[in-house]
N, C-alpha and C positions, 0 to 999 in steps of 0.2 A: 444255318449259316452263322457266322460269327459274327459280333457286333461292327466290328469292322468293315465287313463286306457291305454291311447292310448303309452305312455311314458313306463308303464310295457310291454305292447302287444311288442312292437317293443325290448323291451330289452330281451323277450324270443325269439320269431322269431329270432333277429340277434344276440344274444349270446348263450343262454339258449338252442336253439335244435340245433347249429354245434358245440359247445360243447360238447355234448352227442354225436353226432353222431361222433365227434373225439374220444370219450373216449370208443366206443363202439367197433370202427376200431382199435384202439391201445390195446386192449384187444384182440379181433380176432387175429390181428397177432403177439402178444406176446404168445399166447396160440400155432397157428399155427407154429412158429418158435421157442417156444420150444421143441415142439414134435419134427418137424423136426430135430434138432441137437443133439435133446437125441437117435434118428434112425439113425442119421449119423455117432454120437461116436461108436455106438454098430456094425456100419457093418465095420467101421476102427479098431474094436477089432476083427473078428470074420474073417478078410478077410484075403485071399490066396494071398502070394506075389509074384511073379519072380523073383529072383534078374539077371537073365540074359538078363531078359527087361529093353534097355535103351532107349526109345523111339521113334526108327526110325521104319521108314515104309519100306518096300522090296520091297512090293507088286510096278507095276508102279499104278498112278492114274487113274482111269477110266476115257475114251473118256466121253468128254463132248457134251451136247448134238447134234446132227446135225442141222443146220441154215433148217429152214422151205423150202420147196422145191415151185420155182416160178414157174407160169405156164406160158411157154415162148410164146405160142401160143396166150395167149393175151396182147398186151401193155399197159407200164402203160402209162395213162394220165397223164403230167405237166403242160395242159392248162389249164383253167378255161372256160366255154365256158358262154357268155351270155344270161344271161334268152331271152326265150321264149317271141314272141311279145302277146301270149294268158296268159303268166304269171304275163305281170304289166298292172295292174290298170292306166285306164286315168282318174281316181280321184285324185292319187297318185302324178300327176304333178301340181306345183302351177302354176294360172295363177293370182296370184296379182300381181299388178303392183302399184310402190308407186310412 
């Protein structure tokens, strides 16, 4: 291909399709976050108020969950125990010597 070509190629690739594809997303949610707000106005027009509701809560807060139950019967290990002498390779030792 000739210098040329390769010069447009790269200016659509790196301008020309995340351009689009910005202008595509800003349209989605231009569209989506109008509807939304025009759904949001109309349940702020249509909604039931309190006015003896100031916020607070009565109720107490619900127990939070219980800490997992340990099985005391087995202990934990905080050793590390050393491999196994059928675990390492006597390949694995160098024996150069320089």
């Amino acid at each position: 291909w000739p210098i040329e070509w390769w010069s447009k190629f790269g200016l659509v690739t790196a301008v020309g399709f995340p351009f689009l594809i910005a202008l595509a997303t800003l349209i989605w949610f231009s569209i989506g976050g109008l509807r939304d707000t025009v759904a949001f106005f109309a349940t702020l027009k249509t909604m039931q108020r309190d006015a003896t509701d100031d916020g607070r809560v009565d109720q107490p807060a619900p127990a939070t969950a219980a800490a997992p139950e340990v099985d005391a019967r087995e202990p934990m290990s905080t050793t590390i125990a050393p491999p196994s002498p059928s675990t390492v390779s006597s390949t694995a030792v160098s024996t150069h010597s320089g």
